[in-house]
C-alpha positions in Angstrom: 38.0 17.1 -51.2 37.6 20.8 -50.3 37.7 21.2 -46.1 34.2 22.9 -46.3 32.9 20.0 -48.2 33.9 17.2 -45.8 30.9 15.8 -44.3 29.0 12.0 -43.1 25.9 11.4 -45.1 23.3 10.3 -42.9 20.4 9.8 -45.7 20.6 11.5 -48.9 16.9 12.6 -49.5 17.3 14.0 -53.1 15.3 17.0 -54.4 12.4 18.0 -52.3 9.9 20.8 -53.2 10.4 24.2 -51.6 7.4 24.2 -50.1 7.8 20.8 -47.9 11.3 22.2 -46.4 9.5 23.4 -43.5 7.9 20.1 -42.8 11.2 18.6 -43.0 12.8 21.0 -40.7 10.1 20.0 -38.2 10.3 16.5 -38.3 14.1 16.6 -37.8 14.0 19.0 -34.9 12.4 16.6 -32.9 14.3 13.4 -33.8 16.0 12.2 -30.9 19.4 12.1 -30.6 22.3 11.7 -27.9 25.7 13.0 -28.3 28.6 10.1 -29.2 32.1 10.1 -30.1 32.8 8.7 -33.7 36.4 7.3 -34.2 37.4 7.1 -38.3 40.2 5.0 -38.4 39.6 3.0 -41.9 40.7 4.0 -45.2 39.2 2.5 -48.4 39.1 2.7 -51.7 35.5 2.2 -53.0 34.8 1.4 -56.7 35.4 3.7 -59.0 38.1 5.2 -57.2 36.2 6.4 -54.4 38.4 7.0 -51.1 37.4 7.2 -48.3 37.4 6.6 -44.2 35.3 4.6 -42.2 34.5 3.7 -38.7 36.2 0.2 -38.0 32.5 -0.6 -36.2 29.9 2.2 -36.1 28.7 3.2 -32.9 24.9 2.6 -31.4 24.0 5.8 -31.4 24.9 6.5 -34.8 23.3 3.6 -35.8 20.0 4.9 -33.8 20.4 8.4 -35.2 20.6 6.9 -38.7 17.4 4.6 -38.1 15.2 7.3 -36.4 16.1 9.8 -38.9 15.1 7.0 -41.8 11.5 6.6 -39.9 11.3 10.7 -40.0 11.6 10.8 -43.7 9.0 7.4 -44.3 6.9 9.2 -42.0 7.1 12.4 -44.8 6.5 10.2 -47.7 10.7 10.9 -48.4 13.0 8.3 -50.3 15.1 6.4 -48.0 17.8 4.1 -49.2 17.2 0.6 -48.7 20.8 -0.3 -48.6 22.6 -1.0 -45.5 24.4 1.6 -44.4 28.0 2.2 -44.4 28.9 5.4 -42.5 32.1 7.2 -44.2 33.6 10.4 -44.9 34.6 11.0 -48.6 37.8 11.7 -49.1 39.3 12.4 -52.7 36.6 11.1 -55.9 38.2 9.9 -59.1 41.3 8.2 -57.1 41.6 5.1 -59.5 44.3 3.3 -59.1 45.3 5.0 -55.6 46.2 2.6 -52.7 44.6 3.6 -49.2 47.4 3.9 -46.1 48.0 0.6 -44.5 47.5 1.8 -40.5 46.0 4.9 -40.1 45.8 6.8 -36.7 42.3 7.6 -36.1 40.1 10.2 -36.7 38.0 11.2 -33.6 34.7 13.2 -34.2 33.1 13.8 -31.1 29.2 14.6 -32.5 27.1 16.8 -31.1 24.0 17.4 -33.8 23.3 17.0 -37.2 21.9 18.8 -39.8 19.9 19.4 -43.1 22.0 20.2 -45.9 21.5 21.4 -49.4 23.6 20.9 -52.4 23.3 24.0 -54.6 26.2 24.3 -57.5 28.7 22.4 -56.0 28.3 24.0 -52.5 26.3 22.9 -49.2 24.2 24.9 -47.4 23.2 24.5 -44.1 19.5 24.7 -43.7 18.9 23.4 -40.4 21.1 22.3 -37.3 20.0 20.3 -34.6 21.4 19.3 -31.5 22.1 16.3 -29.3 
């Protein structure tokens, strides 16, 4: 996985008409949020061949920032997924057959905001940031 394209999903919305970006922009400015460290020290290898690393135990706040985000988007009429949610960072796609490190040192990401991200051609374009 490109550098550029590393990232930690925090609700994956889907397509959402031009003209209800603003709204959404809105809604997530003022979701609140407090700043928190996040320590990645789990590699896996998810079916079908997905690897990636995850928090050994995700913290509170990210856990917080997930569900108040989550209420955001009910509160626009927006998909959220029902599943419970497993933070992670993707890591390679189409690793079959690879075997994740045994004890990995771990990642620390000490986060300060989110933001609202598009997917256009293969690229991700920031189209709001907001702070904790």
């Amino acid at each position: 996985m490109a550098e550029a394209r590393l990232h930690l999903t925090l609700h994956f919305v889907g397509a959402v008409e031009r003209e209800r970006v603003p709204a959404l922009d809105a809604a997530l400015r003022v979701v609140p949020c407090a700043p928190f460290e996040l320590r990645l020290a789990r590699a896996a290898l998810w079916p079908p061949g997905i690897a990636v690393l995850q928090p050994r135990a995700a913290p509170p706040r990210l856990l917080a920032l997930h569900a108040a985000l989550g209420a955001a988007l009910r509160r626009l009429e927006l998909p959220v997924d029902t599943r419970p949610y497993r933070p992670h960072v993707t890591l390679a796609r189409h690793a079959v057959g690879a075997a994740p490190p045994g004890d990995t040192p771990a990642l620390h990401w000490r986060v300060r905001g989110h933001a609202l991200v598009e997917s256009r051609g293969g690229a991700y374009v920031v189209l709001g940031r907001y702070g904790c």
